[in-house]
C-alpha positions in Angstrom: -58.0 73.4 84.1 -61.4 73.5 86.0 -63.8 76.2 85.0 -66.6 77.4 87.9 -69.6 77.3 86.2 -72.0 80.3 88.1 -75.8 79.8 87.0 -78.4 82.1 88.4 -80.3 79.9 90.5 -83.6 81.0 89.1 -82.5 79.3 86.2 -82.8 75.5 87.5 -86.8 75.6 88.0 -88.7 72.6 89.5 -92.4 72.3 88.8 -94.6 70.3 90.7 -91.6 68.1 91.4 -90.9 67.6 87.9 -87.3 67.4 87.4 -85.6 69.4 84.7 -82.1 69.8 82.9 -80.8 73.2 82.4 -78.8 73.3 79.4 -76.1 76.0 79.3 -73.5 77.1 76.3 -70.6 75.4 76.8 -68.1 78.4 75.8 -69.9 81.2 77.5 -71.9 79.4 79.8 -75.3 81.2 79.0 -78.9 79.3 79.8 -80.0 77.7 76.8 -82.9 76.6 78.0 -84.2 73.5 79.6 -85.6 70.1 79.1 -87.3 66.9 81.3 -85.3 65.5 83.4 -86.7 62.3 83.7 -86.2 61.6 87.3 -82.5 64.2 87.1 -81.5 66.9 88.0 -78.7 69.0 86.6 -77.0 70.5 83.6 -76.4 69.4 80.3 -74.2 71.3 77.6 -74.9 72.7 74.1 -73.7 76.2 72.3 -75.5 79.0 71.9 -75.6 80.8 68.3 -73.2 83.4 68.3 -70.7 81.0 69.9 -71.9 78.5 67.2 -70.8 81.4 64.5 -67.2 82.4 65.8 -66.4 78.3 66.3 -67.4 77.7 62.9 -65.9 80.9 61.4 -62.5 80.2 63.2 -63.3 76.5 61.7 -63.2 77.6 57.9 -60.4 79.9 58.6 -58.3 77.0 59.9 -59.5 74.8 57.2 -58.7 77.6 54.5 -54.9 78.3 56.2 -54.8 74.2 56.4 -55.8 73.9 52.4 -53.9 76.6 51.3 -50.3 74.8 53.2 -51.3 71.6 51.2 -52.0 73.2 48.0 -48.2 75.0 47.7 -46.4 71.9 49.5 -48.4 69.6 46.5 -47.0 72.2 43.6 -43.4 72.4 44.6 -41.5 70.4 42.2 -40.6 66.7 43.3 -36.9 65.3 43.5 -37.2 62.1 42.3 -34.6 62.0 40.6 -32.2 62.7 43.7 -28.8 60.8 43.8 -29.3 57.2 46.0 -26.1 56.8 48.1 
């Protein structure tokens, strides 16, 4: 799936013929800033706050659902003594 990435223009700057990366969130493609280039042009991805806060609060959630499966699968009682054929 290819995504179309649509940056206001304003947003990649040149000064003076400095070259500058514009960093954009990579979920909701907002400008994050930018940095030097160093001789590039372009963009380079990071995530903004609130995107930061749902990833990580759909994260615990996971890892809660995740712990919670483990925990009653460890507690059920064990067959070991089950009849060998």
């Amino acid at each position: 799936m290819k995504t179309e990435i649509n940056i206001n223009p304003s947003a990649i700057s040149r000064t003076g013929g400095a070259t500058v990366i514009t960093r954009i969130c990579m979920y909701c493609k907002r400008v994050l800033g930018e940095k030097p280039g160093y001789g590039v042009q372009g963009f380079s991805h990071g995530v903004c706050p609130s995107c930061l806060a749902e990833a990580r609060a759909h994260l615990e959630a996971e890892f809660e659902t995740e712990a919670r499966a483990s925990l009653s699968l460890s507690l059920l009682p064990r067959n070991e003594g089950a009849a060998s054929a």
